[in-house]
N, C-alpha and C positions, 0 to 999 in steps of 0.2 A: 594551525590554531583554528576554532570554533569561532567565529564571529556571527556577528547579530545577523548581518547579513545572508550569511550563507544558511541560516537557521528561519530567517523570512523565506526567502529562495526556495528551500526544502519544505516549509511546509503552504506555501503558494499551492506548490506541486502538488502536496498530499490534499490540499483540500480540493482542487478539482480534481483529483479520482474520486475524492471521498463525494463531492455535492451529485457527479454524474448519476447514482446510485437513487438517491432523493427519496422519494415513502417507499419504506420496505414493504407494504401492500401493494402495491403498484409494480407490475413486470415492464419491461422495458422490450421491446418489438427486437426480431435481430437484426433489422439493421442499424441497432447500435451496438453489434459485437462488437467490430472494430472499438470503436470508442471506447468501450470499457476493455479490451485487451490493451490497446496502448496504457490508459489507465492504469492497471493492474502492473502491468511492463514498467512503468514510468516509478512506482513507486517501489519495487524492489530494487531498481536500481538504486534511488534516495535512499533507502534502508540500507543497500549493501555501502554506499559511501558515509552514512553515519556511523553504521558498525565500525569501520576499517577507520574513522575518524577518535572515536572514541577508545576504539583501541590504542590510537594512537598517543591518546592523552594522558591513558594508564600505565603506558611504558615509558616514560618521559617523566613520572610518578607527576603529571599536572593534574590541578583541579580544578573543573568548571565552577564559574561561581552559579550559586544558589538560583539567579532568574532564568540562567540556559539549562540549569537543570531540571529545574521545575519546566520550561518549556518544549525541552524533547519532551519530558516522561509524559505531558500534555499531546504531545501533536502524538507520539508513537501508541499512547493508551486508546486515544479517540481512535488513530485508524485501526487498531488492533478491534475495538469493540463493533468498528463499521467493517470487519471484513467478512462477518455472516451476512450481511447482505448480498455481497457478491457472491458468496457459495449458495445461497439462494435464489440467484438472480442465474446459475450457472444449470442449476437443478431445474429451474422452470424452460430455459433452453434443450434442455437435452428430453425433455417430455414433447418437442416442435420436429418437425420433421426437418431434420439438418442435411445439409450438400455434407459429402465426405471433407472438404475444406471447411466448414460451418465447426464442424464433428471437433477435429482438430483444433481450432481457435479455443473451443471451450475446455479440452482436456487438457490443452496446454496452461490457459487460464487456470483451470483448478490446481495442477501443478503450481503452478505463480502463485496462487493465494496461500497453501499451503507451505510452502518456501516462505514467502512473508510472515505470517504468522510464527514461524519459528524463529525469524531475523529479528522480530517484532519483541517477540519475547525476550531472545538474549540483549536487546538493547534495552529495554526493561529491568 
């Protein structure tokens, strides 16, 4: 079952990936790849445990009431709309001159955001 808690919890989570990003004019140096890879990491995982939750509700034929559903479609719309950031934040990286390890942290991440965005949308 979907509780309030575990719905604070998730999106605790999603707002610090989401705030690390902060003015999308503004590029961020690499040494906070890291940070936004875990970031990026941290919040497909929350989506793949919402999705497998949700599914879980629909097979059960339960239904969320009205306030948790209005507040995924809130936390999952916001990070969906903040995730060109990060593919932007991903692009202005791969214009720097990267270590072969640098290289990989970001193609892995584009892979992650693109995965998200899809998770993002069937949870939508």
């Amino acid at each position: 079952m979907v509780t309030k808690d575990t719905l604070l919890a998730e999106y605790t989570q999603l707002r610090r990936g989401m705030m690390i990003s902060g003015d999308a004019s503004r590029w961020q140096s690499l040494n906070l790849l890291s940070i936004f890879s875990e970031a990026v990491n941290d919040m497909l995982v929350a989506a793949k445990k919402q999705q497998n939750r949700l599914l879980q509700v629909i097979e059960k034929a339960q239904h969320l009431d009205e306030a948790a559903s209005l507040f995924i479609l809130r936390l999952y719309g916001e990070q969906q709309t903040n995730l060109g950031r990060y593919k932007e934040q991903c692009q202005q990286w791969r214009k720097e001159k990267l270590t072969s390890r640098q290289r990989k942290v970001v193609e892995k991440m584009e892979l992650q955001i693109n995965a998200l965005e899809n998770m993002n949308y069937q949870i939508l």
